[in-house]
C-alpha positions as CSV (number, residue, x, y, z in Angstrom):
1,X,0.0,0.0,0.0
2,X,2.7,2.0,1.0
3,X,4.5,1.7,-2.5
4,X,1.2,2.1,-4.3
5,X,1.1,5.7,-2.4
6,X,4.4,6.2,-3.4
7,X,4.1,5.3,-6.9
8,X,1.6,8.0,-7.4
9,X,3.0,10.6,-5.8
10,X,5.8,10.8,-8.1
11,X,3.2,10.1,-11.0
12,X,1.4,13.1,-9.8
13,X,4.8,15.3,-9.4
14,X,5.9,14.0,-13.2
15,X,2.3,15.2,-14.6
16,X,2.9,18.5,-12.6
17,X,6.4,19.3,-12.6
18,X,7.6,22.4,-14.0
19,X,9.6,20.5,-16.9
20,X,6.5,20.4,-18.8
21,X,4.4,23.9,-19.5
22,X,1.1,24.0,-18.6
23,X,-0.7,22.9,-21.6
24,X,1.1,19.5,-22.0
25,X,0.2,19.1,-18.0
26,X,-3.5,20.1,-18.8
27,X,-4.1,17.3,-21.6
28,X,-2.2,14.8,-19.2
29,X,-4.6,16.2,-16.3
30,X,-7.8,15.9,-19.2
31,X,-6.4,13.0,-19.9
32,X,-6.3,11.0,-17.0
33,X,-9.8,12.3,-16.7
34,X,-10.7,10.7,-19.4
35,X,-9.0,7.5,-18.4
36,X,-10.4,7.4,-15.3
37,X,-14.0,8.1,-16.6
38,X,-13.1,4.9,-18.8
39,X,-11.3,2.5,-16.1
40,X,-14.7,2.6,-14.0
41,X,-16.7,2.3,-17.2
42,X,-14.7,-1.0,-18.4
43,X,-14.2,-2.4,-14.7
44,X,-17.9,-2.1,-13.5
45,X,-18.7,-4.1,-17.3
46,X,-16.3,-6.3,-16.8
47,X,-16.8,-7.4,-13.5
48,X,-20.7,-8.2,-14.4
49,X,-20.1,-10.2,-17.3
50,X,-17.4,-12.4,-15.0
51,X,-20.4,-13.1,-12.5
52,X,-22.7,-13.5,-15.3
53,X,-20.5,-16.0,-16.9
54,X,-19.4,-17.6,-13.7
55,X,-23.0,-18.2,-12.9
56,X,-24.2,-19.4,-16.3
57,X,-21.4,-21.9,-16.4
58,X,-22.0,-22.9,-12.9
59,X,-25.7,-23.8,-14.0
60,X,-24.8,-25.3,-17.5
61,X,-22.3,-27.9,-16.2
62,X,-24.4,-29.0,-13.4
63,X,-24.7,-32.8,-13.4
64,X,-22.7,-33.2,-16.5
65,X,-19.3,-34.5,-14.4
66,X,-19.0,-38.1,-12.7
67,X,-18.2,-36.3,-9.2
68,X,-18.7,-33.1,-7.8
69,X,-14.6,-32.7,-7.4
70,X,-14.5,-32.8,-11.3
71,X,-17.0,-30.5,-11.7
72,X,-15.9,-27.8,-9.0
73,X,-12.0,-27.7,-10.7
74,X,-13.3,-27.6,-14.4
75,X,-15.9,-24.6,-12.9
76,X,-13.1,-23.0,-11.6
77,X,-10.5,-23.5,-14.5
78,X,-13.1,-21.9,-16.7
79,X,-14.1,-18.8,-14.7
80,X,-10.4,-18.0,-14.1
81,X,-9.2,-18.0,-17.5
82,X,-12.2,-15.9,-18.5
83,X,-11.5,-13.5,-15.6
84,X,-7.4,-13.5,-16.8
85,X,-8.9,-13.0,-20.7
86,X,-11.2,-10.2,-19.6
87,X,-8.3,-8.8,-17.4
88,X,-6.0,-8.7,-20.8
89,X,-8.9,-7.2,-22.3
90,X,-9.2,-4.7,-19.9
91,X,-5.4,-3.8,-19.8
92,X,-5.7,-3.5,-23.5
93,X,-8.4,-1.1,-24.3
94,X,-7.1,1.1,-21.7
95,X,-3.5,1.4,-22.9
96,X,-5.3,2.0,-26.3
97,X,-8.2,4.7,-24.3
98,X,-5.1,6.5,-22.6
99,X,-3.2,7.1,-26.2
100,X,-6.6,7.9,-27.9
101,X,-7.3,10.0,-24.9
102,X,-4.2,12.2,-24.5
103,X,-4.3,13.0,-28.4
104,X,-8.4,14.2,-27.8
105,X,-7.2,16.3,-25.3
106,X,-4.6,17.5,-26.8
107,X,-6.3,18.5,-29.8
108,X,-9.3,19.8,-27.6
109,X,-6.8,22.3,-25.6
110,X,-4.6,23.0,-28.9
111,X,-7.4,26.0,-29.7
112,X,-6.9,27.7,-26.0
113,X,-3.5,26.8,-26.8
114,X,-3.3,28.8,-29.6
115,X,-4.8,31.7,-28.5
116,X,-3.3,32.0,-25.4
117,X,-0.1,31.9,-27.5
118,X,-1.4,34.8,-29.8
119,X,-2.4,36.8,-26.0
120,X,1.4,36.4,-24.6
121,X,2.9,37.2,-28.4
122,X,0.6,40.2,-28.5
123,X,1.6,41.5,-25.1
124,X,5.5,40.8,-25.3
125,X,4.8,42.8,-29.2
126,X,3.0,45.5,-27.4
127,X,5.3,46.0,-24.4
128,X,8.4,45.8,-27.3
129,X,6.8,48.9,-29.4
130,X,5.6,51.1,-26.0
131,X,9.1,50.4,-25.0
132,X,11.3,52.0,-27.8
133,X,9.6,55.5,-27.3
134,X,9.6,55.5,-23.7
135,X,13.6,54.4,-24.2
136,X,14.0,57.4,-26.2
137,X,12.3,59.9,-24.0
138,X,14.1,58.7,-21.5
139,X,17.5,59.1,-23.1
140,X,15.9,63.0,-24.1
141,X,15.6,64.0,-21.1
142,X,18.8,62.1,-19.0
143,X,21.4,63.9,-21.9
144,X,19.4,67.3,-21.3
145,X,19.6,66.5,-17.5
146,X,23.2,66.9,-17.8
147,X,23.6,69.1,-20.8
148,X,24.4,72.9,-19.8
149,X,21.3,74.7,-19.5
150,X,22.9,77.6,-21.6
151,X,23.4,75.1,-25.1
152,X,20.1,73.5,-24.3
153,X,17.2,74.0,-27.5
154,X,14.6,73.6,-25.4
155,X,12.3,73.7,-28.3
156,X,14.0,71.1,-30.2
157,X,14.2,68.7,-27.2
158,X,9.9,69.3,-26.8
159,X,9.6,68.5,-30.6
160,X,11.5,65.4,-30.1
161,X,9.3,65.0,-26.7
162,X,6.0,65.0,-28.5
163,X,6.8,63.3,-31.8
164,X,7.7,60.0,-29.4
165,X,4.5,60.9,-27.5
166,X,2.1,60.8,-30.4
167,X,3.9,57.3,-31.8
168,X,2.8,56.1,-28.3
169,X,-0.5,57.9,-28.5
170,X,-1.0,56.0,-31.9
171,X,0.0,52.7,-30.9
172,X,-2.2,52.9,-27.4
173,X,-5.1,54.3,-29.5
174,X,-4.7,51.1,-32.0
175,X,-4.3,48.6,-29.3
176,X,-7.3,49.7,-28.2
177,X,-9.3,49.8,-31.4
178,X,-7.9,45.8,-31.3
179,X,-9.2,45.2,-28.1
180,X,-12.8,46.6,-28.5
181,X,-12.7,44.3,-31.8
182,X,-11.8,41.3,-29.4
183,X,-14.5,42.0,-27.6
184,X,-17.0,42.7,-30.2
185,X,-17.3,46.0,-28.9
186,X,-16.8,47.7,-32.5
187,X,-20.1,48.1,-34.1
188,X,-19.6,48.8,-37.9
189,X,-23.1,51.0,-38.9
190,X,-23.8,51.1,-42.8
191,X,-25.3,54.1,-45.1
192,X,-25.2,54.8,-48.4
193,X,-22.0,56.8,-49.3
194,X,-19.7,58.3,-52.2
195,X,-17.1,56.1,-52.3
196,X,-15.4,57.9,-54.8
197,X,-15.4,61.0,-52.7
198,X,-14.5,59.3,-49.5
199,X,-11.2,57.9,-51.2
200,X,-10.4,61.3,-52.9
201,X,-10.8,63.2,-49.1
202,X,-7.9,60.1,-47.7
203,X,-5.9,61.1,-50.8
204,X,-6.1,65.0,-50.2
205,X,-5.9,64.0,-46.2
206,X,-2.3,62.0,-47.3
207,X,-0.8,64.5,-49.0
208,X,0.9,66.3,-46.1
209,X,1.7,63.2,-44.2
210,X,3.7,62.1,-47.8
211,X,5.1,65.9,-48.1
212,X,7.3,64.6,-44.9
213,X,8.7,61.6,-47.0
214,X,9.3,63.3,-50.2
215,X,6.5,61.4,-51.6
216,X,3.6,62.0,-54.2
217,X,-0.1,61.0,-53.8
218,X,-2.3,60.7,-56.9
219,X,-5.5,60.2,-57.2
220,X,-7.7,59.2,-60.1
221,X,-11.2,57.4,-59.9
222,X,-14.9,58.6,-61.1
223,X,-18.1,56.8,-62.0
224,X,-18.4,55.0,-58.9
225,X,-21.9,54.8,-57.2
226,X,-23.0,55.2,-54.2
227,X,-22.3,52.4,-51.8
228,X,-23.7,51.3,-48.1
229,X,-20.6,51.8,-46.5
230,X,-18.9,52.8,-42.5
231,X,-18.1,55.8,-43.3
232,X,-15.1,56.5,-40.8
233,X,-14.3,52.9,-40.5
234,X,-13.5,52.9,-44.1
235,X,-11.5,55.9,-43.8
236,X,-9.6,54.5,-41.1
237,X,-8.7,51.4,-43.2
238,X,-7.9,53.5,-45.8
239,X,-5.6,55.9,-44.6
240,X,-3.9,53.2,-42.7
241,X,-3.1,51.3,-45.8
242,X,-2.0,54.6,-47.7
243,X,0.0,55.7,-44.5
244,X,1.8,52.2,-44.8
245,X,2.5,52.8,-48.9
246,X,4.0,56.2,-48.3
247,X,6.3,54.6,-45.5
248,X,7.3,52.2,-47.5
249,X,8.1,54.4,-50.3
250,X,11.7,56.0,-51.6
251,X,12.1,59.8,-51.7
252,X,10.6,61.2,-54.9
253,X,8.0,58.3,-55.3
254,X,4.5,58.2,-56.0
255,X,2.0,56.5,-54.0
256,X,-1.0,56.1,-56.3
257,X,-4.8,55.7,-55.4
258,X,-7.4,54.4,-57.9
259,X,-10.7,54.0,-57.4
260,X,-12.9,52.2,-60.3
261,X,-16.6,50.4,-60.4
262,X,-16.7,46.7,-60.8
263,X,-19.9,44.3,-60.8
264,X,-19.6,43.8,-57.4
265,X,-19.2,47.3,-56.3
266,X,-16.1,48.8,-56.2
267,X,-12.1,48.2,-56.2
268,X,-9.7,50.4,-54.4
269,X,-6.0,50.4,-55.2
270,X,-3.2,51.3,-53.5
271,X,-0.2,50.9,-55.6
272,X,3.5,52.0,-54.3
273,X,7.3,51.7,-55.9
274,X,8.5,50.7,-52.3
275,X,10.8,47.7,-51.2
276,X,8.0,45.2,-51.9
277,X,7.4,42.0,-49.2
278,X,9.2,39.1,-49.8
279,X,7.7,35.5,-50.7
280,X,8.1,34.7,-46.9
281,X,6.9,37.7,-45.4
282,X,3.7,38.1,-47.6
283,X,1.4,35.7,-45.9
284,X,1.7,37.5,-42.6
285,X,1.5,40.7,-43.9
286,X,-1.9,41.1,-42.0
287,X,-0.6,39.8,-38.7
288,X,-0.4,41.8,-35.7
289,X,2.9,43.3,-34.7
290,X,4.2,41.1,-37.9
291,X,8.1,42.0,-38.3
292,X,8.6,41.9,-42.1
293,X,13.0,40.7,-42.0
294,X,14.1,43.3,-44.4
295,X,11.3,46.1,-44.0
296,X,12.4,49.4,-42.6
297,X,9.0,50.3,-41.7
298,X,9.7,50.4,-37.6
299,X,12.4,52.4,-38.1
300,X,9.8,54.8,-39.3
301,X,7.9,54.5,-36.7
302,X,4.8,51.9,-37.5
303,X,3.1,49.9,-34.7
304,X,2.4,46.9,-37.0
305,X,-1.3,46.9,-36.3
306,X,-3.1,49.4,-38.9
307,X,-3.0,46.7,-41.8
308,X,-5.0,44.3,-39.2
309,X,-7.6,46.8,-38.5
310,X,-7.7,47.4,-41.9
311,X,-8.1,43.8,-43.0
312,X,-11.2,43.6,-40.2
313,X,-13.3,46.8,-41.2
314,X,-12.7,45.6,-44.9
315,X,-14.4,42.1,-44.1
316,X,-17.1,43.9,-41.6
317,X,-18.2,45.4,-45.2
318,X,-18.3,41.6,-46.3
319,X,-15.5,43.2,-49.1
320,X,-12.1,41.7,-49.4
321,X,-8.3,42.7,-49.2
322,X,-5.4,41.8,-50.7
323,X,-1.7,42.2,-50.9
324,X,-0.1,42.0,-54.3
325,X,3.4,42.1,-54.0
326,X,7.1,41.1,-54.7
327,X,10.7,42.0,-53.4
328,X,12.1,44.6,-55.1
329,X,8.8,45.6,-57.1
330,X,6.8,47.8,-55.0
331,X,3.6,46.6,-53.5
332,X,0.1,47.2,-54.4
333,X,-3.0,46.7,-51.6
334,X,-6.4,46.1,-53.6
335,X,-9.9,46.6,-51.8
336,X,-13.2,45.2,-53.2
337,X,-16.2,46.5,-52.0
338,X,-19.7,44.8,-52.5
339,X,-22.7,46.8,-53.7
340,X,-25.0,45.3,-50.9
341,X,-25.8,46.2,-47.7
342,X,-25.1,43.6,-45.0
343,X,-27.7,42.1,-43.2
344,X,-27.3,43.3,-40.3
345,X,-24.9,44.9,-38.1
346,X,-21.8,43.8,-38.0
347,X,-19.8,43.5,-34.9
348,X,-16.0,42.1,-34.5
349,X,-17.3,38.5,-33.7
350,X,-18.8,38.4,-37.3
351,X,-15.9,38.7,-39.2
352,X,-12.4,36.8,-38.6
């Protein structure tokens, strides 16, 4: 008994022991539930068909032996070979129940897994982009600490103050545009709308933010009806996507914005002559926080989320989004837009 004790004990510390992390403990924990839920399920069957079969035979062979000696060892050879072949039974089906049941439960928890994954990625991301700003403040302000007073440009050191200050302000504003989205706290409302016009207003909008690149916005489009559309949600996705072209654009480029009618709706284009993504990096291009390996867009200061919003209040319009692209080529973002109003409206949880 005092083994037995033992022998779990260290069972228990093996399933629990901080060599494993916590999801590979969980399925083992599920598991063993599972297992457990299974033992009592095959013992309690097994142990009524042995004193079903023990008293059937007892009854069949009753008066079929020349002494009651004969009979009593042939009874009891019988019912102990059919308990030790329903014991091998047993043993099997649960070493197969305990593989079967560990891969269930692994595949059950691999979901949680994977979000909870996504949650610590997302908050070691976050914490990495809040963190270069508040490094440079800091350094700001520890060099002007020491700095004579009388050599001190005050002026200069506020400029550099506030432009670190509003990269924060626009990551914390995006992370929590993503976490009202998680929560399906971000309505999208639909009415009819220019969308022509709205595209032309994020051109004329971009202009100034380019100026500070060296880059060129142009606009052409026309001929495009009227659309049920989010208004300021689709400006927002807009604007991020034309913010990321002109970041991702040389000196002296052109950004270029086209906006045409189709049968579904309408397609929006956003072409650039920028560094293009890479074969590799293209399929995450709409991931949070994604780090493309050769893109200089975080030295420019992008939080890596305004494609991912994008990507969401494009599919809240049931439209899609796409990312055309190739190393070297420049890049081109193409949004299609369907003529008809959603049923309903549409909230984060609708759209992934």
């Amino acid at each position: 008994m005092a083994e037995a004790t033992r022998f779990w004990k260290r069972f228990a510390s093996w399933v629990t022991g901080s060599g494993r992390d916590q999801f590979s403990r969980a399925s083992l924990r599920l598991a063993a539930v599972y297992l457990g839920l299974t033992t009592v399920l095959v013992a309690a069957f097994s142990l009524v068909l042995y004193l079903s079969l023990a008293r059937n035979i007892e009854s069949n062979v009753e008066g079929d032996f020349e002494t009651e000696a004969a009979q009593a060892r042939f009874v009891t050879e019988t019912v102990d070979a059919i308990g030790y072949n329903i014991l091998l039974a047993d043993a099997g089906i649960l070493i197969v129940v305990s593989g079967l049941a560990y891969v269930l439960a692994h595949r059950t928890l691999r979901p949680v897994r994977g979000n909870f994954e996504a949650q610590q990625q997302f908050v070691s991301n976050a914490s990495h982009e809040l963190r270069t700003p508040l490094t440079i403040l800091r350094t700001e302000f520890e060099v002007a600490r020491r700095a004579d007073p009388a050599s001190l440009d005050i002026l200069d050191l506020l400029d550099r103050g506030l432009e670190e200050i509003g990269r924060m302000s626009r990551i914390v504003d995006d992370l929590l545009t993503l976490s009202r989205i998680d929560a399906d706290q971000e309505p999208l409302s639909f009415s009819e709308d220019d969308v022509a016009a709205l595209v032309e207003h994020v051109a004329e909008r971009m202009r100034t933010y380019a100026d500070g690149y060296g880059v060129q916005v142009s606009f052409t489009g026309g001929g495009v009806p009227t659309l049920p559309v989010d208004a300021d949600h689709l400006e927002r996705a807009l604007v991020n996507v034309v913010k990321n072209a002109i970041e991702h654009s040389p000196s002296g480029a052109t950004v270029r914005i086209d906006v045409v009618s189709d049968q579904r709706g309408a397609r929006i284009e956003v072409r650039d002559s920028g560094e293009g993504i890479s074969e590799e990096d293209l399929p995450h291009a709409f991931e949070r926080f994604y780090r493309a390996k050769a893109s200089t867009f975080r030295a420019r200061g992008g939080s890596g989320l305004g494609l991912s919003i994008a990507k969401w209040i494009v599919e809240g319009h049931r439209g899609t989004i796409r990312i055309d692209s190739a190393e070297g080529q420049g890049t081109t973002v193409v949004i299609a837009l369907p003529a008809t109003r959603p049923s309903r409206v549409l909230h984060a949880g609708a759209v992934r």
